[in-house]
N, C-alpha and C positions, 0 to 999 in steps of 0.2 A: 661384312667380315669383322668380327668382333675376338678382341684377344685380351686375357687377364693375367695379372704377377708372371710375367716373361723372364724366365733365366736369359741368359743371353744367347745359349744356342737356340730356344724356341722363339725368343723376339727375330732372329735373321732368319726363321726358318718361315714367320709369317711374312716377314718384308718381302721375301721369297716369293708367298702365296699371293701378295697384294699386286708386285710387279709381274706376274702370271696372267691377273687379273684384271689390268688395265691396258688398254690398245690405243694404238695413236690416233687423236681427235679427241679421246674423253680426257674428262672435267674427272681429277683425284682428288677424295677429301682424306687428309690422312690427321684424328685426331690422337694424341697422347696427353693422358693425367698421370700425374705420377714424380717422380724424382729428375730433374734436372740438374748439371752442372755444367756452370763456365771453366774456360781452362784456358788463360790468353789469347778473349775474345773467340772462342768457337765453343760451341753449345753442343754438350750431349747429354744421351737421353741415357738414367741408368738402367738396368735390371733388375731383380728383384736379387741375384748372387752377385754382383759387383763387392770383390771384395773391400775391408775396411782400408782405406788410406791415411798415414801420416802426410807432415808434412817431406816436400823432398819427395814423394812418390806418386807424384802425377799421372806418370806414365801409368801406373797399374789402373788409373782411371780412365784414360782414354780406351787402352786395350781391351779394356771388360765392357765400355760402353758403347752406344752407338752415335754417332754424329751425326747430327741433324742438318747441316750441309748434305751429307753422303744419300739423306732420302731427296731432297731436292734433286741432286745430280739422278740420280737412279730413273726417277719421272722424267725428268728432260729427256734422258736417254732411249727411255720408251715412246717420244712423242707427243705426249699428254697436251692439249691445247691449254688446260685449266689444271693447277693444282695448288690444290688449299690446303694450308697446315693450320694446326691450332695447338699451341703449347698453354696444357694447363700446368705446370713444371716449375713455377718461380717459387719454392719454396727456402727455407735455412739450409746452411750448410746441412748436409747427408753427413757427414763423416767428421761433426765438430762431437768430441770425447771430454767428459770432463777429467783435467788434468791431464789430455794430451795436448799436443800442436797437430791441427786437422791440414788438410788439403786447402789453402788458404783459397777462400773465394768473396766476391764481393754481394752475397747475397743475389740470388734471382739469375735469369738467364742474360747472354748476350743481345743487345740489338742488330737483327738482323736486314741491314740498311743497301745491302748489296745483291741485289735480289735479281734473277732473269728474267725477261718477259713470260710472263703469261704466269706469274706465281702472285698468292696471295696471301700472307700468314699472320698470326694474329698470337697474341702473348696475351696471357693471365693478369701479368702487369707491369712495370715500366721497367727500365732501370735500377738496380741498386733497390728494387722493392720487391717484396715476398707477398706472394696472395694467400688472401684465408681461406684454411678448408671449413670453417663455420665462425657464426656470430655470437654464440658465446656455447658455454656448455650444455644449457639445453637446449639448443641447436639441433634436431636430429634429422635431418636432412644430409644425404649419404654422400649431395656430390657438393663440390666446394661452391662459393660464393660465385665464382665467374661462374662454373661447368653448370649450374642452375639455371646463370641467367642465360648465358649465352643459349642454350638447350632451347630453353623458351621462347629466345626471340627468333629463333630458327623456325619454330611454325607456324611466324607471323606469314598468311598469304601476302604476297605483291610488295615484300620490303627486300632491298636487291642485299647481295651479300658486305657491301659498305654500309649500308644502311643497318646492317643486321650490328656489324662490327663496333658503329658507333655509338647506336645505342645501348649495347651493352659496357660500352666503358662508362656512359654516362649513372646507369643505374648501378653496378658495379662501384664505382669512385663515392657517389651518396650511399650506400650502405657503409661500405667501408668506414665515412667521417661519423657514422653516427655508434661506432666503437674506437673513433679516437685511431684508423688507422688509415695508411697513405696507402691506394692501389689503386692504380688506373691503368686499364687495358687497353693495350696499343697494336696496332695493327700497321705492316708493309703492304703497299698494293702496286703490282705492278700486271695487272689484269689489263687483257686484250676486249675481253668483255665484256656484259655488266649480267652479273650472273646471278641469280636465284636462287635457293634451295627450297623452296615451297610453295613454286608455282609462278608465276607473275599476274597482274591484277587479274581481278576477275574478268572474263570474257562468255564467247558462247560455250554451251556445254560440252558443245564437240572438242574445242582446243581446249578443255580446261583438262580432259583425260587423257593422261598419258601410261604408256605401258609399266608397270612396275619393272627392277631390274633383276633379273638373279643375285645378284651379289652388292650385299648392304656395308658400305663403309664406315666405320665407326658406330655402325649402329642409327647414322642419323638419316634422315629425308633425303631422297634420290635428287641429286642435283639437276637442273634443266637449264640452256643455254639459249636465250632466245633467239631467233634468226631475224635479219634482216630482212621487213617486209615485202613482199615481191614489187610492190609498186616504187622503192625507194629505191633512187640511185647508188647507186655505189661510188660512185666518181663524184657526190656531193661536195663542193667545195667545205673547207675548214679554216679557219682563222686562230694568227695567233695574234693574242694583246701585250704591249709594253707599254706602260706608265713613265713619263718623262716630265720636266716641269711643266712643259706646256700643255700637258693633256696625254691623248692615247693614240698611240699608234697602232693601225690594225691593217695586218697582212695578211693577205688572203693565200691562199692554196691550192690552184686549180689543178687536179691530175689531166684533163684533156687540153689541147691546144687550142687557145681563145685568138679571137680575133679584138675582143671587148668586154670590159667588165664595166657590171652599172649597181649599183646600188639606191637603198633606202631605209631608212630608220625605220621601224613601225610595217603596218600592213597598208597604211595608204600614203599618198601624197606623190610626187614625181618623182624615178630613179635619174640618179645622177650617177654620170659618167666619171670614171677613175684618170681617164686619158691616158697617156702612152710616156714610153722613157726611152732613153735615144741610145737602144739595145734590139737586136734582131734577134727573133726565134726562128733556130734553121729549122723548127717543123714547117711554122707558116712561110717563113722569106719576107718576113713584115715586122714592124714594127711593134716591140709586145707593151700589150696593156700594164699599167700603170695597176700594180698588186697590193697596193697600200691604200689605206686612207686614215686621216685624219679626225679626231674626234675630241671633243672641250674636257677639262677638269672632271668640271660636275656633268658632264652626260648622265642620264640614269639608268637604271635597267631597262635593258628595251631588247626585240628580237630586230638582228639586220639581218634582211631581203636583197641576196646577192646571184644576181643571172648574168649568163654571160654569153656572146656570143661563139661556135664552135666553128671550125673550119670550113664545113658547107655552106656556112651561115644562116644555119638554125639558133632560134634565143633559146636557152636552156636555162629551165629557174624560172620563178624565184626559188634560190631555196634559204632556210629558214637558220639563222644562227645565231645562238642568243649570248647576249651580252651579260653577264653578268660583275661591275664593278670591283667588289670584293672580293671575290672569289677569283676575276682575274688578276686581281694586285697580288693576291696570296701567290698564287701562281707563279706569275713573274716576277719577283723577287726569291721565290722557293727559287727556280731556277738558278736566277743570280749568282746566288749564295753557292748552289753547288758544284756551278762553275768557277766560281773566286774562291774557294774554301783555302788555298797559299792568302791571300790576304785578310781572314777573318781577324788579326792579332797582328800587330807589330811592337818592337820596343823600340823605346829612344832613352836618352841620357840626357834629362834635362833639371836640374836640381834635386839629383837622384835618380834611379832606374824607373822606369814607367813601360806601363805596356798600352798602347790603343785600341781599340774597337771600335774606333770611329766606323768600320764599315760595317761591321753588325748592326749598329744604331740606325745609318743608312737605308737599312734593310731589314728593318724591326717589326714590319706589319707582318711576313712571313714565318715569325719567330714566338713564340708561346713564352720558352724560359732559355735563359743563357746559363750553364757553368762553368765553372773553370777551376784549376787544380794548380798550384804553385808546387813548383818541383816533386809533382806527382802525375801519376798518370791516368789518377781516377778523380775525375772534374766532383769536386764537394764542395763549390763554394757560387751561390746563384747572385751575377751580375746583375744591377738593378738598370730598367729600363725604360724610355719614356715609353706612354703608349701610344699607337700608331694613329697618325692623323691621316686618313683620307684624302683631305684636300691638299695638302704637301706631303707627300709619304717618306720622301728624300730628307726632306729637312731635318737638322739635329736642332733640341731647343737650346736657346741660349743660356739656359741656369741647367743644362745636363752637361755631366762630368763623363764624357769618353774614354777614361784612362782609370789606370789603377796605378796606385803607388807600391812598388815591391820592394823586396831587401835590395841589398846590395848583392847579395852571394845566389841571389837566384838565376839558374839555368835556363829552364824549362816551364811553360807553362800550357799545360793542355786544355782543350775545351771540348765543349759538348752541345746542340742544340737540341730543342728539343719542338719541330716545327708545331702552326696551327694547328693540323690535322691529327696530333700524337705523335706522328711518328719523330724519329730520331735519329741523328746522323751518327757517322761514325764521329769515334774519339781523336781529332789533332793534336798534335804538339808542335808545339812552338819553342824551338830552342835562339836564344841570345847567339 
């Protein structure tokens, strides 16, 4: 389903024909190029008759446009297991006049950080940044600089749709520096799946044909969900990791009722026993295994080998779960952070107004760039920060400055993170 320069009755007339056209369990790609505008943090899409707005008339802009929330909501409501946005939209104010006062906005679209399960959306480019429709004038390539790449690396076979996401910020972002300009394309994922749009690796020839669909969204490659193998449990235990001084903590997850958990590092050597904790399970009437284990600093990557005994007392497993370091520190500190977001900033009164971060610093291997905004509420100002040490991830160094020195008369101060992965939190404020 492909739609061009949409008045605003013909744009609700296709959203119309789209939510017609998808049923519960399918995977929605819904792309838009075109003119976006923020409006106090909510993002809409305009039309091609969005009348012209000063300042003070906001409203006439929401009313004429459509909000990009309202198509998330719309898919939820039909079902959709999978739905994918992609805003190519972050461009200059629409409605800056010279020698009027426009619709005041902060450049580019909103970060949309609040996302429902099973959705995946992807922005042209960051924050407070505008993406190029070309690289210079004689540029004649019809779609902008993202909508090129991204397009492209969509008919990479066997690259999943995070993978698609991130390489295009990457090549996107090096284009952009080599005209002296800031764009990096950012992407929310809160995917139940790991989803494809051009196949997944190569296999036999049988599974590599799938049925075409009647109806093409956005014009781009039929998306395919892959299933869970028939031989693969379902009930596979899952682990989560926390980083502490002394090393990692790793809890396990079993969905059936065990009698015993055993483990090992690696594919060989002897599984060792979790033991038990002085807690009954009313499935069994017994004592339950011991869900945790213990693991040193520097462990390194490796796959843990976790089987367990089930209430017949059959062993179940190994099954196979991999450890990865880094990636779980990112992890578990991202969490952190988005549970503690009341303590990112405190002030104190100590030869003059100060404000701390000591727990961002804390939790700085999770964190790409910090900003922050002084009696404002749009963060323009990047906190310097150590970077993240591995073998102490916690620890603050002793020649780093935690604090900022502020006026006297300041209020307020907001901030912004902007994690590893791209993405970006919502905007806090912090009032005195």
């Amino acid at each position: 389903m492909v739609a061009e320069n949409q008045t605003r009755q013909a744009f609700s007339q296709t959203l119309l024909a789209f939510d017609n056209a998808v049923q519960p369990g399918d995977t929605a790609f819904f792309f838009y190029a075109g003119h976006g505008f923020e409006i106090a943090g909510q993002n809409f899409l305009l039309p091609t008759d969005v009348p012209a707005a000063s300042e003070g008339q906001e409203e006439l802009v929401r009313d004429a446009s459509v909000l990009a929330d309202r198509i998330i909501e719309r898919l939820q409501n039909k079902k959709v297991r999978t739905s994918i946005l992609v805003f190519d939209a972050c461009r200059n104010n629409p409605f800056e006049r010279s020698g009027t006062r426009a619709v005041a906005g902060s450049g580019g679209l909103a970060p949309m950080t609040q996302l429902p399960e099973g959705v995946f959306s992807v922005f042209s480019a960051g924050p407070r940044q505008t993406a190029l429709d070309r690289l210079s004038n004689s540029d004649v390539n019809p779609n902008s600089v993202f909508t090129r790449t991204f397009a492209k690396e969509l008919t990479e076979p066997g690259v999943n749709l995070v993978q698609v996401a991130q390489r295009t910020r990457r090549l996107v972002s090096e284009m952009a520096e080599t005209v002296n300009h800031k764009q990096i394309p950012v992407y929310f994922d809160q995917m139940v799946d790991d989803v494809f749009l051009n196949g997944v690796t190569k296999g036999p020839p049988e599974a590599a044909k799938t049925a075409e669909p009647a109806q093409k969204v956005a014009a781009l490659p039929p998306v395919s969900v892959p299933r869970v193998p028939q031989n693969d449990s379902v009930n596979a235990p899952i682990a989560m990791f926390s980083r502490h001084n002394g090393g990692w903590t790793v809890v396990f997850s079993i969905a059936d009722p065990t009698l015993g958990i055993s483990w090992r590092m690696g594919d060989a050597g002897e599984f060792r026993e979790t033991g038990f904790i002085d807690t009954l399970d009313p499935r069994t009437r017994k004592r339950m295994p011991n869900p945790s284990i213990e693991l040193s600093a520097d462990a390194p990557a490796a796959t843990i080998q976790v089987r367990y005994v089930d209430m017949s007392g059959e062993m179940q497993g190994p099954f196979p779960i991999k450890f990865d370091p880094e990636a779980a520190l990112i992890r578990d500190q991202r969490k952190i952070l988005d549970m503690t977001a009341t303590s990112w900033l405190s002030f104190r009164e100590f030869n003059g107004l100060l404000v701390y971060y000591t727990h961002l610093m804390s939790y700085r291997c999770a964190i790409r760039e910090v900003r922050v905004g002084i009696d404002s509420a749009v963060p323009d100002r990047v906190l310097k920060m150590p970077p993240c040490d591995p073998r102490d991830p916690s620890a603050i160094p002793h020649d780093s400055q935690p604090y900022l020195k502020l006026a006297p008369s300041t209020q307020t101060v907001s901030v912004e993170l902007t994690y590893r992965d791209g993405s970006v939190s919502e905007i806090k404020s912090f009032r005195r």
